[in-house]
N, C-alpha and C positions, 0 to 999 in steps of 0.2 A: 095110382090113379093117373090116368092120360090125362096133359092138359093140354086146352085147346092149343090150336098153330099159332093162332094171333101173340098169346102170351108167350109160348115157345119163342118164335121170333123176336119180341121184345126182349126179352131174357138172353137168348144169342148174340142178338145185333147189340146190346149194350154192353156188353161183355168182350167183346170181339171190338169194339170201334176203335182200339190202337193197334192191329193186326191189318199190315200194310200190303201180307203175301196174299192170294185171294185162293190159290192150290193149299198153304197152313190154315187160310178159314176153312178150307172142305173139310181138312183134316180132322179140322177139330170138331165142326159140325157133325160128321160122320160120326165120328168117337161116341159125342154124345148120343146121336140117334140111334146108333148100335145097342149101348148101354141099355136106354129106353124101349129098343127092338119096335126102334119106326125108320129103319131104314128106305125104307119103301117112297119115306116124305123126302129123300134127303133133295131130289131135284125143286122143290116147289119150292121146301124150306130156306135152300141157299138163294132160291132168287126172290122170294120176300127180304130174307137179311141182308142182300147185297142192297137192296131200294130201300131197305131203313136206315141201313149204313149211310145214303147218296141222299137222303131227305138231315142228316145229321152232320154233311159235309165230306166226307169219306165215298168220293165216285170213282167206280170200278167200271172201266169198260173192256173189253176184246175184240180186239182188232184183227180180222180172218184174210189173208190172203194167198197167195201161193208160193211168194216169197219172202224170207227177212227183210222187214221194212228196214229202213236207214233211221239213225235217231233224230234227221231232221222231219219223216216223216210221223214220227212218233211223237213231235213235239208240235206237232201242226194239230194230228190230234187232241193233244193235253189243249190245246189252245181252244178250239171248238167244243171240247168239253166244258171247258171254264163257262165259255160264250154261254151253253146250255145250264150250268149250273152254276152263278154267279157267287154263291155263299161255299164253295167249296171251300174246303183248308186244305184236302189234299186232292189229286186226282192221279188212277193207275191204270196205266194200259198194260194190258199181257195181249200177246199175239199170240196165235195159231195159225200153222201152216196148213192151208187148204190145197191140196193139190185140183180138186177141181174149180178153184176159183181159177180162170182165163187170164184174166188182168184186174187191176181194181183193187180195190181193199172194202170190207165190208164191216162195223163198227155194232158191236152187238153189247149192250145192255139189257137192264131186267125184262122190260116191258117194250121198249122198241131198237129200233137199227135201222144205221144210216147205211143204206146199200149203194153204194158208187164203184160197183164191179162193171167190167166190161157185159158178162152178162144181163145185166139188171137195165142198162145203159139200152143193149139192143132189144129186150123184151118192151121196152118202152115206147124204142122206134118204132117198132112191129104193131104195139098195139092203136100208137097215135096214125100210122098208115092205116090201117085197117077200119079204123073208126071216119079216115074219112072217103071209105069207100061204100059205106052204107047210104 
């Protein structure tokens, strides 16, 4: 019998909240949904578990940019994530290298992201110029 996602999730993310790799939660995540032959969920499923994991203290985020950040960069984020999530006990950044991010770094969680690429930066300009030529 399929059960619902909601419980699915509850069931993972409690299970998983001493698993600090976020690549061995996929892992594992996978495994199971294989098992079950709902692979299909596995995108949806990991980013509910990662946000019940961060609602339970365990905040995961991804930090995308074009190059290896420095680990003072990396501890600046750990910093603003706290800010954002004051009951934290632990908090993980994993990076990803974007070759087409320009400059900038871009901060990606479950449900939202902080975009401070140089991209993001001039779409901004461009849009606040344009708004006031109407």
């Amino acid at each position: 019998m399929k059960r619902p996602r909601h419980l699915l999730v509850q069931a993972i993310g409690a299970k998983t909240l001493g698993v600090q790799d976020s690549k061995k939660l996929a892992i594992e995540i996978a495994a199971y949904l294989l098992s079950e032959n709902r692979v299909n969920e596995l995108d949806s499923i990991l980013r509910d578990v990662i946000e019940y994991r961060a609602e339970r203290g365990v905040v995961e985020a991804q930090a995308v940019s074009a190059h290896e950040l420095s680990n003072k960069v990396k501890d600046d984020i750990k910093v603003l994530m706290k800010q954002n999530y004051p009951n934290a006990k632990s908090v993980t950044i994993s990076q990803r290298i974007d070759p087409d991010v320009v400059g900038g770094i871009r901060v990606v969680l479950p449900h939202e992201q902080l975009d401070l690429t140089v991209q993001s930066k001039l779409s901004n300009f461009k849009r606040l110029t344009m708004a006031g030529k109407e």
